[in-house]
C-alpha positions as CSV (number, residue, x, y, z in Angstrom):
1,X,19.3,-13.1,12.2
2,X,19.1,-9.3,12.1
3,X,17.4,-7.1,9.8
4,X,20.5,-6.0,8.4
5,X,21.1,-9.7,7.5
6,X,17.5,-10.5,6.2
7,X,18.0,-7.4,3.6
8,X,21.3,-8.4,2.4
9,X,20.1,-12.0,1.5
10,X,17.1,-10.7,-0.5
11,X,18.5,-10.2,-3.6
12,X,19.7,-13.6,-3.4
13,X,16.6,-15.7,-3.5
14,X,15.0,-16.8,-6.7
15,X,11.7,-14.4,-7.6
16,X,9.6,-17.0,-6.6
17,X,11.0,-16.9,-3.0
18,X,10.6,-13.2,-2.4
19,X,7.1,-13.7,-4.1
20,X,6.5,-15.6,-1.2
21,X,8.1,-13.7,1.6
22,X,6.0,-10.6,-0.2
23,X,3.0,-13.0,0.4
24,X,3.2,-13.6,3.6
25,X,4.6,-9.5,4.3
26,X,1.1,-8.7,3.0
27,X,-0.7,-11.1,5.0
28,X,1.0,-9.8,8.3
29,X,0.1,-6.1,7.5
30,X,-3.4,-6.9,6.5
31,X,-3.7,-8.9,10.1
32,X,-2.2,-6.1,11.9
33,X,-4.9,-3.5,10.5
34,X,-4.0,-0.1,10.1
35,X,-2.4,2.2,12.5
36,X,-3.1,5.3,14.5
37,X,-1.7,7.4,11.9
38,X,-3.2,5.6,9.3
39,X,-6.9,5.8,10.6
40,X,-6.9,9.6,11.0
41,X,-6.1,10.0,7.5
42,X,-8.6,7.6,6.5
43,X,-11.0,9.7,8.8
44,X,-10.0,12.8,7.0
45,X,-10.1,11.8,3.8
46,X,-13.9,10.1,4.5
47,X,-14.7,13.6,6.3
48,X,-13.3,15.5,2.9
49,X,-15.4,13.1,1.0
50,X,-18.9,13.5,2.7
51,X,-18.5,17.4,2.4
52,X,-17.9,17.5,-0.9
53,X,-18.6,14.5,-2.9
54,X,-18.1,15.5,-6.3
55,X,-15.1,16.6,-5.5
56,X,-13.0,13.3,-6.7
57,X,-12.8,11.6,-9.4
58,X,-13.8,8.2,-10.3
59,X,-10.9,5.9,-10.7
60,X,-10.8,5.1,-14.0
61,X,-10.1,8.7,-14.7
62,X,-7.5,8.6,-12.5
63,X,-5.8,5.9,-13.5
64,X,-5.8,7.1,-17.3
65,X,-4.3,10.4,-15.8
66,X,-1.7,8.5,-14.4
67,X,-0.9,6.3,-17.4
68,X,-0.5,9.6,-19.7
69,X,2.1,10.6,-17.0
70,X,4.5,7.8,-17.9
């Protein structure tokens, strides 16, 4: 079956299927670890962190930005 296939019966299944194919989506990515790509940003972001660490914010401040938004 191609991809093309696999999209086009999505809609199809009840929300308790796809809850299951999201399931088991998850579970492949989380095995897989991240990427290349991935990593470097991590690194750059830990980097950004440990020169300035009050820099961020905490997440619940972030969050409640985000909520006012929509």
């Amino acid at each position: 079956m191609s991809k093309a296939e696999i999209l086009a019966q999505l809609p199809k299944l009840s929300a308790q299927d796809r809850g299951e194919i999201l399931e088991q989506l998850w579970r492949l990515e989380e095995a897989a670890g991240p990427t290349e790509n991935e990593k470097a940003l991590l690194n750059e972001a830990q980097t950004a962190y440990e020169a300035n660490p009050n820099a961020g914010a905490p997440w619940s401040e972030v969050e409640a930005r985000l909520r006012k938004r929509s």
